[in-house]
Structure formats: C-alpha cells, structure tokens
N, C-alpha and C positions, 0 to 999 in steps of 0.2 A: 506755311507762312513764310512771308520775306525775311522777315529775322524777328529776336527773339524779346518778349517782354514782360517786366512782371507786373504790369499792370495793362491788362487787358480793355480793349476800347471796342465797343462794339461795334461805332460804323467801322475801323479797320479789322477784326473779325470779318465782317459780312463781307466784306469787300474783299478779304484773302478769300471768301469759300470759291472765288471766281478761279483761283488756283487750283482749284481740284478737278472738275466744277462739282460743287455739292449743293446737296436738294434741301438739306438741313443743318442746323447749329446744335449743338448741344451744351450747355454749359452747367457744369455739378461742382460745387463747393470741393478743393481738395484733387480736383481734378484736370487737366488739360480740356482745354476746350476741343469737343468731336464733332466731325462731318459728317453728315453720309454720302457716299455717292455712290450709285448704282445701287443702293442695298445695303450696301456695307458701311457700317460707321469705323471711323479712323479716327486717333486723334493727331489733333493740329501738332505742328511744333511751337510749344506755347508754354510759359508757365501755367504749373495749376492753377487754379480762382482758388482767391481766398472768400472768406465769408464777406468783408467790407469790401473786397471788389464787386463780387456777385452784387452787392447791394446796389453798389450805385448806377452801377449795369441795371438791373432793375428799375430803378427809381424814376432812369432816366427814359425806359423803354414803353413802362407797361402805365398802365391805370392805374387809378387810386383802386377801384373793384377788381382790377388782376392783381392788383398786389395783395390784395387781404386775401383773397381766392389761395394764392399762394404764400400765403405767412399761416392759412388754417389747414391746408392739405400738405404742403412739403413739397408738389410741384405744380409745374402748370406750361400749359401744351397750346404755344400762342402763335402767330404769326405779325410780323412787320410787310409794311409796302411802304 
C-alpha cells in the first residue's frame, strides 16, 4: 500500500491490489489486510481490521443475504465488479 491507515477503505484496498498486482483481497478481523498474487497471499502494509471496521466494509459491500450468509457461517467467499 501507498501509506499507512487505521481505517481501512475498501475502494482504496482494491485499488492498492493494483500495486502488487493481486488476484484477491483478504480481510480477517485482527488482521492486515492480504493479497494474493501469483499464489501466494501476502499481507498489505496496513493496519489490522478491527471488528467495526470489517463491519462497515461489509455493510457497505455485500447484501443484505451475504451479510446474514456471513454473520451465521463466520465467513464468506464473494466477489466485487
């Protein structure tokens, strides 16, 4: 990532993976946000997510039925266009 924050924005995530270039995002509560590129997952240079950030990451990302998908399972394996 270009520099460092402790609140995490998802278009600017997606728009660093172009810095790598990576295939995927990863983002886990407690965690740096990770890439993968070529295979391999890396993490970003990032603060970890907190839980109320992950949220609003979420909230603002996914469905109402991906959300509940992922508030009854603990994750979920989605894609953005």
């Amino acid at each position: 990532m270009n520099e460092k924050s402790t609140e995490p924005n998802l278009v600017r995530l997606l728009a660093d993976m172009d810095d790598f270039p990576a295939s995927d995002l990863f983002l886990c509560e407690g965690k740096a946000p990770a890439v993968r590129v070529h295979g391999t997952v890396t993490a970003m240079d990032a603060a970890a997510t907190t839980a109320s950030e992950l949220d609003a990451l979420l909230k603002h990302a996914l469905s109402p039925a991906q959300r509940e998908r992922f508030a009854s399972r603990g994750d979920l394996d989605t894609g953005l266009s």
